[in-house]
Structure formats: C-alpha cells, structure tokens
N, C-alpha and C positions, 0 to 999 in steps of 0.2 A: 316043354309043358307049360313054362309061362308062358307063352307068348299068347295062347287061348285068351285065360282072363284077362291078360291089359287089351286084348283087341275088343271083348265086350263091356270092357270097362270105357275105353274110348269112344267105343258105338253108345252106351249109355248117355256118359258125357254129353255127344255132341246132341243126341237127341232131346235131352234136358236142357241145353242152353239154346239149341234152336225154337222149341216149343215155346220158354218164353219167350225171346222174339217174335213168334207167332202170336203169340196173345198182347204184348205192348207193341207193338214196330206199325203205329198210325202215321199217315202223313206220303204216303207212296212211294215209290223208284228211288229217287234221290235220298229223301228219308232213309230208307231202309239202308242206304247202303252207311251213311250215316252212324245208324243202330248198330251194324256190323261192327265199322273198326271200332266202336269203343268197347264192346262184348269181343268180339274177335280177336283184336289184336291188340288194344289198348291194356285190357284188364288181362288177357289168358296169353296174349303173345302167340299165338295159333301160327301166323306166320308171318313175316316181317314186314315192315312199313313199303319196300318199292315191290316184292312178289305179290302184296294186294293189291296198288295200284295196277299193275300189268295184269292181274286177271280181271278187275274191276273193265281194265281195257279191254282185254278182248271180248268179256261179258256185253257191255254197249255198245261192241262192233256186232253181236251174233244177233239174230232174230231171235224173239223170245221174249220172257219174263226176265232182267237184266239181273234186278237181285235177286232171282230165286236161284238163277244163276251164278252168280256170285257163292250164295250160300250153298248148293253143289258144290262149288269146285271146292273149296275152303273143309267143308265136310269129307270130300275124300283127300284131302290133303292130310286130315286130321287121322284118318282111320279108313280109307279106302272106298273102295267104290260103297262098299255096304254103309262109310259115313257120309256118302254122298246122299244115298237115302233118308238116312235116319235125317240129316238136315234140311230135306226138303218136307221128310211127312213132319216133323214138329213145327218149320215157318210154315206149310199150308193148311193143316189138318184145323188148327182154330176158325179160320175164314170161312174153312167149306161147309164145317156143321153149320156155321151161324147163319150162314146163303139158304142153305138146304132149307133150313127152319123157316126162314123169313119166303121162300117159295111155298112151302107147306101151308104157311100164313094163306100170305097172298090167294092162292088158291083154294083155301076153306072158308076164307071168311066171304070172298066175293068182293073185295074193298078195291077194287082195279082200278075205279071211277073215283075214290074217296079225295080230298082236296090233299090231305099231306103228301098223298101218292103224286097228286101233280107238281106239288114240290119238287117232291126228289128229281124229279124230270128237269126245273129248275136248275136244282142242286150242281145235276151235272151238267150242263151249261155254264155255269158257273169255273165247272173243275177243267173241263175240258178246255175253255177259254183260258184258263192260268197254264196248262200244260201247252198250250198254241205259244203263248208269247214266253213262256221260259226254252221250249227246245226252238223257236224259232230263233232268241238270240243268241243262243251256242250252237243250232246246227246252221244258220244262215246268215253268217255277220257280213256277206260280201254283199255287192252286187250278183254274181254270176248263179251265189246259191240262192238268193233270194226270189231270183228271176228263176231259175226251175221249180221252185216250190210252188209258186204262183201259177206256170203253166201246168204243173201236177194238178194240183188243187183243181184248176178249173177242167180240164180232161175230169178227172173226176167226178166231178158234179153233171158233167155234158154225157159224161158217157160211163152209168152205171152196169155193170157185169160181171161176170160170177170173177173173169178173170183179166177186168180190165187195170186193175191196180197190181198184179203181178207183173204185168207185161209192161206198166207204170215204173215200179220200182227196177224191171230188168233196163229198162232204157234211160232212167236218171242213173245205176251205175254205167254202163255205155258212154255216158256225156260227161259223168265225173270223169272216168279214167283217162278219157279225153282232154278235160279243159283240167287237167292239174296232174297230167303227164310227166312233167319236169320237177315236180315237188318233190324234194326232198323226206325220206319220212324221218321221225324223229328218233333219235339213239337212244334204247334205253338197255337195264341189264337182263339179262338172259335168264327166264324163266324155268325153274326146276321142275321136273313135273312126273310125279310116280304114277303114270301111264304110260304102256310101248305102244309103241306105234300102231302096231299089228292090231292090237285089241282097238286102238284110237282107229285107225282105219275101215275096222268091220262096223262100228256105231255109224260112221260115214253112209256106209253101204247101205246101212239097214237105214236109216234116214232116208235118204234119197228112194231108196227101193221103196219104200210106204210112201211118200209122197206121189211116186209116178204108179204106185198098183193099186192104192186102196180106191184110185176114183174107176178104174177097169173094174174092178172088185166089186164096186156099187154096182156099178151101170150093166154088167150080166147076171148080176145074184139079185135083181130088182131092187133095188133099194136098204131098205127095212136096217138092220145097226152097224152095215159096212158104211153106210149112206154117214148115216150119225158120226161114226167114229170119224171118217173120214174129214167131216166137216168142222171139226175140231181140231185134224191133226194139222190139219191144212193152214187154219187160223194160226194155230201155236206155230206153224215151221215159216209162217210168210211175213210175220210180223216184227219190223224193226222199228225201234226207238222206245219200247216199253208198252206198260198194260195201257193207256188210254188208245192207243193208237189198233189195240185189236176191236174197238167197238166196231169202225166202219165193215171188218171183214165178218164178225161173228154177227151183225145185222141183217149184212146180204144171207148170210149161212142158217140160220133160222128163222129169220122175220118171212123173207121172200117161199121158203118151203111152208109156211102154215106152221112151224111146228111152235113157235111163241108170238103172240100177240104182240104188235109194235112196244102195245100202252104198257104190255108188260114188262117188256124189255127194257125201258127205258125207268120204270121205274125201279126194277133191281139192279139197274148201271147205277144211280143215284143211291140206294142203298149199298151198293157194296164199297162206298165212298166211307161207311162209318163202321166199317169193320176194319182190324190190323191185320198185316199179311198182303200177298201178291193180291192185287187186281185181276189177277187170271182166273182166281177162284171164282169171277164175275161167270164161268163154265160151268159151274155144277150149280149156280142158282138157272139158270137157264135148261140142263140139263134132265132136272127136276121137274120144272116149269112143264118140261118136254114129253118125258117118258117116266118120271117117279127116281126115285132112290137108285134103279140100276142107272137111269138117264143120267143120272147127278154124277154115280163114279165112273161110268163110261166117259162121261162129257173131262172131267178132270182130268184122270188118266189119259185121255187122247190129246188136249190140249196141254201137257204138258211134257210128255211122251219126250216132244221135238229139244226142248231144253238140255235133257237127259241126253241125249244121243251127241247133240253138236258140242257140248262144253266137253265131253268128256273125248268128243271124237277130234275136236281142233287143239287141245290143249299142247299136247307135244311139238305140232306144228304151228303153233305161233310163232314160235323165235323166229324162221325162216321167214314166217309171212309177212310180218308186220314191216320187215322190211323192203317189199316191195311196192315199187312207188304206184304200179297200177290199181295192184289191191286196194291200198292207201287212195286214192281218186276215187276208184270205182266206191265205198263206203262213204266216200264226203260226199257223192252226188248222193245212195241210198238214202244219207242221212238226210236231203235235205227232200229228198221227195217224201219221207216220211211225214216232214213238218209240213208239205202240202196238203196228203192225206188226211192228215188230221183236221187241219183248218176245213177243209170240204167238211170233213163230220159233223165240226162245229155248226155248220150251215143246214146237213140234213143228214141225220135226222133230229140232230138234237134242237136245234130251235126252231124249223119248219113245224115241229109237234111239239114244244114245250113251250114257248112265246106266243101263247093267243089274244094277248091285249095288251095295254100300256101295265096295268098291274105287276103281269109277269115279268117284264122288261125291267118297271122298277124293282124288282126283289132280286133277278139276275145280275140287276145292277151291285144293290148291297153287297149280294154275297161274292161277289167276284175281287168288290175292294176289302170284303172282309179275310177274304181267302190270300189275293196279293199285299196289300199294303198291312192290314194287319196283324198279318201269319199268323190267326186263331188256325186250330187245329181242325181237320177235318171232318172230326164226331161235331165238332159245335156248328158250322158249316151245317151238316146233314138236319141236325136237329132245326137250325133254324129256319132253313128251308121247309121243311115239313111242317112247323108252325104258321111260316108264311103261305103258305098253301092252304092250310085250313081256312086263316084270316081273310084272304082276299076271295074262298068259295063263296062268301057273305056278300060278295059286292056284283 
C-alpha cells in the first residue's frame, strides 16, 4: 500500500523540479543540459555522475529535442515512464503558453511588418550563426567531416525538397560508416535502465510505423490534420543535432504548404530565442499561427511525439550499440551533415529574408559578437535585436 503514495510523491517531485527548469533553463541545448546536472544530479543526486553522461550520450546521438530528451529519460529513471512525462510537461509546458500567446499577438494586432519583428528575424541570424560554428567545431574538427558538411550544405541549397535532406543525412551515415570503419568506439560503463526490452521494442515499432503511415494516411484521407500531424512528426523523428537545426525541415513543412507566412515564421523562430525551455516549442507557436489553439497542441504533441518513443525505445539497447564501430561512423558522418544543414539554413532562409541592407548586416554583426564573445544571455540578445529593428526602420 506504500508503494502508491511514494510513486505520486515522486511524480509530483519530478514535475515540480522540472517546471522550474522550464521557466529558468535560457540559453538552449547545451544550456539546458547544464541546468540539468546541477538540479539533477548535483543538488538531488537523481542519478550518478557517468549514467548522466551515457544518457546525455545517447540523447545527442537520437534525432530530436537532446535535452528534452535527456530530461525524459532522467524523469523516468526517477519514477517511470509516468516521470518521464511529468518531466517533459513541466520543461515544455512554460515555452508553449508563451509561443501560443505571442502568435495570438502576432495575429491580432497585425504587427508582421512592424521593425522589431524584423529584428527578431535578425535575432535569429545571429543565433543560428553561433549554433553553425559551435556544432561545427565538435561535430567537424577533421578534414574528411568538414568536407561532407560542405558538400551537404551545398546539395542543400541546390536542391530544395520535401525529402531531399533525409536522403542527405541517409547518405552522410553511408559515407561515415565508411570512412571510420576501423574506429575504435570508446569504453564506457554499462547503463542501468528500468525498461525491458519488449516495451523498448514496441516504442521502436510504433515510431517507425508513424513515420512510414502517416504520410499514406495524408495522401488518401486528402490532407486536412493527418497532413498537419504528419508534418510535425516527421520534423521531430528526422532531426539531428538539436532545435536549431529543425528550422530548415519545419520551413519546407509550413512555409511551402501556405499554412504560415515565411515573415512569420521567422519572426516567431527569433522570438522563441527569448523564452526558457526546448526550442521545439518553436511548433506550437507555428502550430497556432496555422490552425488556432487545437493547431498549437496538435503541432507540440506531434513534434515531440518522436523523442518519447526513441529515448524510451533505444535506452536498453545502448550498451550493445554503442559499441559498434559502424553505428559509431555511421553517427559521426549524421553529425556532420547536420552542421551542413544548418549552415544552408543560415543562407536561406534566414539571411536571404532577414539582411536586406548594410544596416541589418551591421546589427547581425553586433549581436553575433554579443551572443559569441560576450555570452550575454539570450533574453538580452532578443531584446536587443528588437530595438534594433525599430531603430534602423527610421533609416
């Protein structure tokens, strides 16, 4: 009969210490995870210093939101899969009202044209260029990764399509597993993990089965919220190296269908730079944009759907994988065609529509050394840019 209340006292717990992270945890990906170990494991000791590292691992190897991931697996370490919940609705739940809201804005007042709006557009230029050169020198310190990121990158830009960066990222692992065949992976200790297999395997299942049905699913049911969900689950399951790098997919995925206006899009990408919590929440300000309040938690739930299924479905089976030197290649090439992707995004759409004169150039400039060199926090970033944007509509 105990074992009831200490399970809702744990689910409480987790969902009280994840929320505030949800409301402080600024600053993104690496940030966050940051904010983790010293809430996580520093102060509560949740779980030990090398089982964080190894899930922090395999979190940055899955496609996905990395820390929201992280903070799953940690939540159901703590109290089960129902903690695994509870610590994704308190790190997202703060981000997605404030998105919500700031679309509701956007859309009532008519401000799409306004100068701080072109800011934010700035803004993220700005963001997105500091995310280009931090995962490019961790994910491409060689010659060999550097040179496929390059050739990703530019395929990319030459050849926009719904699925030409999947079939990207399937053949940068192809050429990893290839060119670091003989790599040794690295020894680490053996991850404990209260999931069986069985249950890890059926998440597998249902994963991949929604990826390969929901786009059938659209394409016979005409469109209409298979289409939507679809377009979301898709971004959330194909996207590696973290939340900046899902702007290029959820671009093509709403800009090109009509369903959010480019100016828009880009000005709640630079907005959702001044809120705490995942960047994935960047989905339900779009989702809003799209279809209203159901658009917003369809959009979240879909986009985040994929996180849920892989961390909980790979967890068991790491020990085994991470040992394999192909898996190990195949990942350093995804990683580095990721940092290609990105860099294309940097190019288009974010400064082909945010740098329309030397003005914009110089304030992208500011804020990029403000963002790199003087690690101001990313609320004072947003703000500034937004000022700058008003300042230079004058000129």
């Amino acid at each position: 009969m105990s074992r009831n209340p200490d399970k809702i006292r744990s689910l409480v717990e987790v969902l009280g210490v994840s929320t505030k992270l949800g409301l402080t945890s600024f600053g993104g990906p690496i940030a966050h995870l940051g904010y983790f170990h010293n809430e996580y494991i520093r102060k509560r000791r949740w779980m030990d210093e090398r089982n964080y590292a190894d899930l922090v691992a395999l979190c940055q190897l899955l496609p996905g939101p990395a820390s929201s991931q992280v903070g799953i697996g940690i939540g159901v370490y703590r109290a089960g899969l129902l903690g695994g919940l509870a610590a994704w609705i308190g790190f997202t739940l703060p981000s997605v009202i404030l998105l919500i809201l700031f679309a509701f804005v956007l859309k009532g007042l008519d401000i799409g044209s306004a100068g701080w709006i072109h800011g934010l557009k700035i803004v993220a230029v700005a963001i997105v260029a500091q995310a280009v050169l931090g995962m490019g020198q961790k994910l491409t310190p060689d010659r060999s990764r550097i040179t496929l990121a390059v050739i990703v990158a530019s395929v990319t830009v030459l050849w926009q399509t719904a699925w030409s960066q999947v079939l990207l990222i399937a053949a940068a692992g192809f050429a990893g597993a290839w060119l670091y065949r003989k790599k040794e992976p690295p020894q680490s200790p053996k991850l404990s993990v209260p999931v069986s297999r069985t249950f890890a395997a059926g998440c597998l299942i249902i994963f991949f089965g929604l990826l390969f049905a929901l786009p059938l699913l659209s394409r016979y049911s005409g469109g209409g919220w298979f289409a939507f969900f679809d377009s979301f689950y898709r971004s959330g399951s194909l996207v590696f190296g973290g939340g900046h790098v899902v702007l290029p997919l959820l671009e093509q995925e709403v800009v090109s269908t009509g369903w959010v206006h480019k100016e828009d899009f880009l000005a709640g990408y630079g907005a959702a730079q001044a809120v705490p919590g995942p960047l994935f929440t960047f989905a339900s300000y779009l989702g809003a944009m799209a279809k209203g309040i159901t658009g917003a938690l369809v959009a979240t739930a879909a986009i985040f759907l994929p996180a849920f299924l892989l961390v909980i479905g790979t967890l068991p089976f790491w020990n085994s994988l991470r040992q394999n030197r192909h898996i190990q290649g195949a990942l350093t090439g995804i990683n580095a065609a990721v940092v290609g992707i990105l860099f294309a995004a940097l190019y288009n759409p974010l400064w082909t529509t945010a740098i329309m004169g030397p003005q914009d150039f110089a304030l992208a400039s500011i804020l990029f050394v403000m963002l790199v060199f003087w690690k101001l926090p990313p609320w004072v970033i947003v703000l500034t840019g937004a000022a700058g944007g008003v300042i230079a509509g004058f000129y």
